[in-house]
N, C-alpha and C positions, 0 to 999 in steps of 0.2 A: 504494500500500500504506500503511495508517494504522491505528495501535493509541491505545487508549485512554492517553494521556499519564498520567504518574504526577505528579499534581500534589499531591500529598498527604507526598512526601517532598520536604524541603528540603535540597539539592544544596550541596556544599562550594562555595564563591566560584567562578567562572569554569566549574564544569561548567553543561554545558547537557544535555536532556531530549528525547531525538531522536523523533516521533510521529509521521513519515510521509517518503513519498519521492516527489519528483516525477518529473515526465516526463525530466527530464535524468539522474536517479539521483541526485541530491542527497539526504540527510538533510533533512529539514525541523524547525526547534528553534523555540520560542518565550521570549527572553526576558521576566523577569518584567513589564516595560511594556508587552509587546506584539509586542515589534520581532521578525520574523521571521530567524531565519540559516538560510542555504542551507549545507551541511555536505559539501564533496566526501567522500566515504567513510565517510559514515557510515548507519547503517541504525536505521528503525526499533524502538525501543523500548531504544536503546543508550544510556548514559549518557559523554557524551563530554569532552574539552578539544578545543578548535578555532581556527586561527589565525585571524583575520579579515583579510582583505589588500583588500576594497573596502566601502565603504560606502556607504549612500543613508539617506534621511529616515525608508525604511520599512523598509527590510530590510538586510542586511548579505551577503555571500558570505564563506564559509571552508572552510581545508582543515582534514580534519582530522588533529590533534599525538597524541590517547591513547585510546582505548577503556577503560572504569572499570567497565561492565556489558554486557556483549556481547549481541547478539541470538541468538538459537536457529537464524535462517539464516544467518548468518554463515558462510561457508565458505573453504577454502583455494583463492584461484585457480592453475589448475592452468597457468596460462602465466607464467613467470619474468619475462616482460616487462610483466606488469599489476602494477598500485600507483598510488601517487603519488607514487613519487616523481623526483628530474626523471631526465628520458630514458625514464619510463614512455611505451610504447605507446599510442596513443591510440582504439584502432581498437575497443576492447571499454570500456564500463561498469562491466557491473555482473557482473563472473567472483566477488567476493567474496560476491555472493548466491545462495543454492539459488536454480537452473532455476524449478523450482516459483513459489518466489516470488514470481521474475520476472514470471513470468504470471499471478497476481494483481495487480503492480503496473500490469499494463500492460491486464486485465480492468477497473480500478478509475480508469485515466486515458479509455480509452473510457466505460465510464457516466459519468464526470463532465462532459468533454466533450459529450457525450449531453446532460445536463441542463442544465449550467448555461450554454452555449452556446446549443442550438436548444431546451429545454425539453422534452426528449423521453424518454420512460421503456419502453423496450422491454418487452413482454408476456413474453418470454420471453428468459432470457439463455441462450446459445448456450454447450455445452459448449468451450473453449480446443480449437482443433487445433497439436497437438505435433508435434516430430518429434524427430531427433538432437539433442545440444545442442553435437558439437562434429563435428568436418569439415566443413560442410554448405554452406561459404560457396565455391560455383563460380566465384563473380564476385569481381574484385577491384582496384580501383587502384592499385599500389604508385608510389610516388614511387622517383624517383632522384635519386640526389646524390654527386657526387667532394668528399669533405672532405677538403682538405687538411690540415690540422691534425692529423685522425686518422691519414691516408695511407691513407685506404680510401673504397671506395665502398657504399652502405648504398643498401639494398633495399627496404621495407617503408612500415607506415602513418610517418602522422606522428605525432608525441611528443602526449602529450594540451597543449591548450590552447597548441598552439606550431605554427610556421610548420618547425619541426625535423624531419627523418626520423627516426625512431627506429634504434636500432642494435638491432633483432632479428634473430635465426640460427633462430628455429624460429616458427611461427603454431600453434595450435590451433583455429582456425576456419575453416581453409580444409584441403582434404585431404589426409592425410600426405605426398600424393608430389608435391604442392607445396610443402609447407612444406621438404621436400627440395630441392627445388630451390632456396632462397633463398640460398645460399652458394655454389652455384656461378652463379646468376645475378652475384654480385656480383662473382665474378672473372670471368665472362664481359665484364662492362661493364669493367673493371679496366685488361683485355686491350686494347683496342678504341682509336682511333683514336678515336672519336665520343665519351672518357669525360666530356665536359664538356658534348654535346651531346643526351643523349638522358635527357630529363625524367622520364617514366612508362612504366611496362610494363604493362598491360591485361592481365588473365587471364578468361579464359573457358572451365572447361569443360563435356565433353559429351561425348556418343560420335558413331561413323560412322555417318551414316546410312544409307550400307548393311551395315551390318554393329553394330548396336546395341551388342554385348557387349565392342566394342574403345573403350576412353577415347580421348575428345582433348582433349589441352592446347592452347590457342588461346591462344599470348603477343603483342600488338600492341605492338613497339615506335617508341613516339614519338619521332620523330629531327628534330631543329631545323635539321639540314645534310643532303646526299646524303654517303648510308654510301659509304667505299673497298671495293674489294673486299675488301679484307684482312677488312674489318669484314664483310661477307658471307659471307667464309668460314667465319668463324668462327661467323657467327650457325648455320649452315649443319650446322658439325661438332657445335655441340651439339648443334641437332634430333637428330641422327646416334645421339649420343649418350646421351639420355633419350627414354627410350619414349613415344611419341603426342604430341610435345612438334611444333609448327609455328607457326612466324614470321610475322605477318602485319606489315604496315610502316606507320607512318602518318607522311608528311613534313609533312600540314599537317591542314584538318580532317578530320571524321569520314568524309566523300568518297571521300577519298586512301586510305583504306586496302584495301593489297589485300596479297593472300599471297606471299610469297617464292619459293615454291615449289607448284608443283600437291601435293597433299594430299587427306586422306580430307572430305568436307563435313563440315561441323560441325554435330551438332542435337542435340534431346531429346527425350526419350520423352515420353507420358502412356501407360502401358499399359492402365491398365483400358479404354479406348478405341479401344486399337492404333492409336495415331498417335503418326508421325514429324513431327518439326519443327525442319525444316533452319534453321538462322539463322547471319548475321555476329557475330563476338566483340564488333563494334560496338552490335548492336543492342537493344536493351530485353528482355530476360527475364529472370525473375525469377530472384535471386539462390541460394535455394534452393530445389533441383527434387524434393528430397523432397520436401518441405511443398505446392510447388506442385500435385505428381501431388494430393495430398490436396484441396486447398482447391479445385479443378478441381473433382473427385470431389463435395465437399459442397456447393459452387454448383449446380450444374448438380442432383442431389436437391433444393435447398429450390427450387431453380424449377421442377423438377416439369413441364417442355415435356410435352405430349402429341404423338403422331401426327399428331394433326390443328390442331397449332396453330404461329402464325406466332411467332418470337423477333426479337426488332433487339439485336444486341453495339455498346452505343457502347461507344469507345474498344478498339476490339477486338484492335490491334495487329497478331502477323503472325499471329492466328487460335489464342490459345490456350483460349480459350474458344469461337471461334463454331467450330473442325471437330469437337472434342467435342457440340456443339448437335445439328452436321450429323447425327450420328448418335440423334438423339432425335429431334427436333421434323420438323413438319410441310414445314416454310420457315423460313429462316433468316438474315438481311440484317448483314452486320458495315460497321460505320461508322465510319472513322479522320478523321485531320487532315488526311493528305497523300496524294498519286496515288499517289507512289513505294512508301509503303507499304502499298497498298489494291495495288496492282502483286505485291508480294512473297507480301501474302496469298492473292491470286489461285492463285498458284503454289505455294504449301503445300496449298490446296485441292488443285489438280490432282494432288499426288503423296500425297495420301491418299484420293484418289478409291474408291478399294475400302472404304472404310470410313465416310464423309464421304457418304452417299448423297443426304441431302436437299436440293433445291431451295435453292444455295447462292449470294446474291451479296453482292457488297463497293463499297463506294461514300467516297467522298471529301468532308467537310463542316469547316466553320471552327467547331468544335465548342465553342466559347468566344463564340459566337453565333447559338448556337439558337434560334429564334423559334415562336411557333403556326404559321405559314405551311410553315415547315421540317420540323418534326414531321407534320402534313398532309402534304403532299406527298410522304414518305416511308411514306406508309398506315398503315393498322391493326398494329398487333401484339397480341399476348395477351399478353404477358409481355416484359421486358428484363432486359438481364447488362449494369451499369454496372462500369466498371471505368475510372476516372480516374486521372489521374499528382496529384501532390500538392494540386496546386490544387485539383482538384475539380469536380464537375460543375452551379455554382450556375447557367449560364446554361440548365441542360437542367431543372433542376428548377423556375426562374422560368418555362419556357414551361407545364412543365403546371400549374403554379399560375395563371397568365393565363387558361389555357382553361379552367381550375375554376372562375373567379370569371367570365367571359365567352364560355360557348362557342359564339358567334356568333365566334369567332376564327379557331375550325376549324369548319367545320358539318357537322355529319355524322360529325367523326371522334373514337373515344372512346380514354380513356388505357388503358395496359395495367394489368392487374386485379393483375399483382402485379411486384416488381422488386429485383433483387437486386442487391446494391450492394457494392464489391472495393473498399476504399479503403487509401491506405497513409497517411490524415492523418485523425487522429482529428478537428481540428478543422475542416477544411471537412466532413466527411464529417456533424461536428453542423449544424453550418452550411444543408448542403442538408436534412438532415434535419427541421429546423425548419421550413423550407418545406414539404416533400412534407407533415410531418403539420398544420401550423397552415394550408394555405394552399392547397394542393391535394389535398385528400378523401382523404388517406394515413395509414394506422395502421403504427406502427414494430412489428410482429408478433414481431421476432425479433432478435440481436445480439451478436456476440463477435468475439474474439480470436483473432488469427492469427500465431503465434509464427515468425515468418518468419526473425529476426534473434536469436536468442539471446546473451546476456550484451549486446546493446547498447538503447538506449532504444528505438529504435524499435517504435511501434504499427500492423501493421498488423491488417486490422478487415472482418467481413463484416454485411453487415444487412437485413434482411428487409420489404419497405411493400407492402401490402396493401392494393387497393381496394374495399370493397364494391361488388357489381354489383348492380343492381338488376333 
């Protein structure tokens, strides 16, 4: 987000002239030399005081001391635990700016990324997909911590800019009847034998999957030692205690973890689709299942499967994209990292089988080294659903750049005509982009924002490459 700097009025000594904000939420200030300040708290087009507490040759970082002219988005954050000041929350950005805003700043850090990275200018920007802007957060890591000092045990994210748990009693971006639950988690840990040994609490919800309308709370907690029973009972009486709430344990990695107790299965909807999608609290799904049902929804339209045409889901996970497909396209091929979870997808297929009709398989590839040879031997497709983890999909966009510039690499086999592309990193996602359009016969057709994380930085991002067929 950037406004036209007011350079035309001359600012009493020490104010600075705030004209943009970056991908962190900083303010971004320009003093009169040149030298760049990063502004924690502060917002475009504000006139501020700011402390400075690090410096370098070119830029400086500061928090900031006074607001002199306030911005028009400026807003009152509505969680008692956001500020900056210390033992502020860490877990939200930017609550002191209009929602709206927000998603212009984070519309305006994908175009730029876009350009000044792979050089790329999409034909058409994609309307922002919205959603709630407060409960929406299902997923959650909360740290644990027995501070003595305090004589309490604390729940939550960590302090901004600190190794600190924060001491919050209430969240606003997870759902009320979590954020309910943070005070008696904290005397549940309080209680317990293990109060020294059990680091994080994992949240994940969802509902039954046989029974969709009933919530479940999936708390996994991390235990450094074997819980006494005491500690099991207790974990036990809470379930008991708050509604859909169920213990999953985890003594060491993510392997280890299994449920305390038999319990309702865990999953989520896409309704417009009618698929169930049973998953572990362990496993990768997206944070927010509003926004997700959505961004499912307008993938799957800008890729437009026909009847009779084949799709490939790289990076497809446990199929939240490719059993949606199943029910459009012709054939449908999803392709992960690992057996285990090409295993798990198998079996989300089989229990959406009523609805998932089309010629569906799943296959296993070291997807961080994709090759022409690779891509060949996986066939033809019309179309692909990219959907990478941070990194990014460059070694999938170098093969069909290879076969663009030498298609004696594959013979015979031509790229898909269009591809839709799920990223949660604006900057790999310019990155590959620069390649599909400079380097393999790809036009960036289409491109926007996906407000997945509200009040925090994060950008995720969808985008549209288009191959002329001849």
């Amino acid at each position: 987000m950037s406004s036209q700097a007011d350079n035309t009025v001359e600012l009493p000594e020490g104010w600075l002239a705030v004209d943009a904000l970056d991908i962190d939420a900083q303010g971004v200030a320009r003093r009169a030399d040149g030298k760049v300040v990063f502004i924690d708290g502060a917002l475009p087009t504000e006139w501020v005081s700011a402390n400075v507490h690090r410096k370098k040759n070119n830029w400086e970082q500061a928090s900031l001391t006074a607001v002199h002219r306030q911005s028009s988005q400026r807003v009152t954050p509505q969680c008692p635990h956001f500020g900056l000041h210390e033992g502020a929350c860490g877990g939200c950005k930017m609550q002191h700016l209009h929602v709206g805003a927000q998603v212009a700043v984070k519309q305006r850090v994908l175009e730029d990324n876009l350009w000044h990275l792979g050089k790329v200018k999409p034909e058409t920007v994609l309307r922002p997909i919205e959603g709630p802007a407060w409960g929406y957060r299902w997923r959650a890591r909360f740290s644990v911590r027995h501070v003595r000092k305090k004589e309490a045990v604390l729940v939550g994210f960590h302090e901004r800019k600190s190794r600190y748990v924060a001491d919050i009693r209430e969240c606003h971006v997870v759902p009320q009847y979590v954020s309910d639950l943070l005070l008696p988690l904290r005397a549940l840990i309080a209680s317990m034998d293990a109060i020294e040994t059990c680091p994080q609490i994992e949240l994940a919800c969802g509902v039954d999957a046989a029974d969709p309308a009933q919530p479940v709370i999936a708390l996994v907690l991390r235990h450094l030692e074997p819980l006494s029973s005491g500690d099991t009972d207790k974990l036990r009486a809470f379930a008991a205690s708050h509604s859909g709430v169920q213990w999953w344990l985890q003594p060491k990695g993510p392997d280890t973890v299994h449920l305390l107790d038999a319990g309702p299965q865990l999953a989520y909807t896409l309704p417009e689709f009618g698929i169930t999608m049973p998953f572990k609290p362990t496993d990768f799904t997206q944070v927010n299942p509003f926004i997700n049902q959505v961004l499912v929804a307008q993938a799957l339209r800008l890729l437009a499967a026909a009847p009779h045409e084949r799709v490939i889901d790289w990076f497809c996970g446990l199929g939240n994209f490719t059993l949606p497909l199943a029910t459009q396209a012709g054939e449908v091929m999803g392709i992960e990292g690992s057996e285990a979870l090409v295993a798990r997808s198998r079996e989300n297929l089989e229990k959406n089988r009523a609805r998932a009709v089309a010629p569906t398989r799943f296959a296993a590839r070291n997807l961080f080294e994709i090759t022409p040879a690779v891509l060949a031997a996986d066939g033809i497709a019309h179309k692909w659903l990219v959907d990478p983890p941070r990194e990014g999909a460059f070694a999938l966009a170098k093969a069909l750049a290879d076969i663009h510039q030498d298609p004696s690499l594959a013979p015979g086999w031509t790229p898909p005509a269009r591809i839709v592309y799920v990223s949660c990193n604006p900057a790999t996602l310019a990155r590959d982009a620069g390649l599909l359009v400079h380097q393999a016969g790809y036009r960036c057709t289409a491109a926007g924002v996906v407000n997945m994380f509200p009040h925090t930085a994060h950008v995720e991002s969808m985008a549209v490459f288009e191959r002329d067929v001849l």
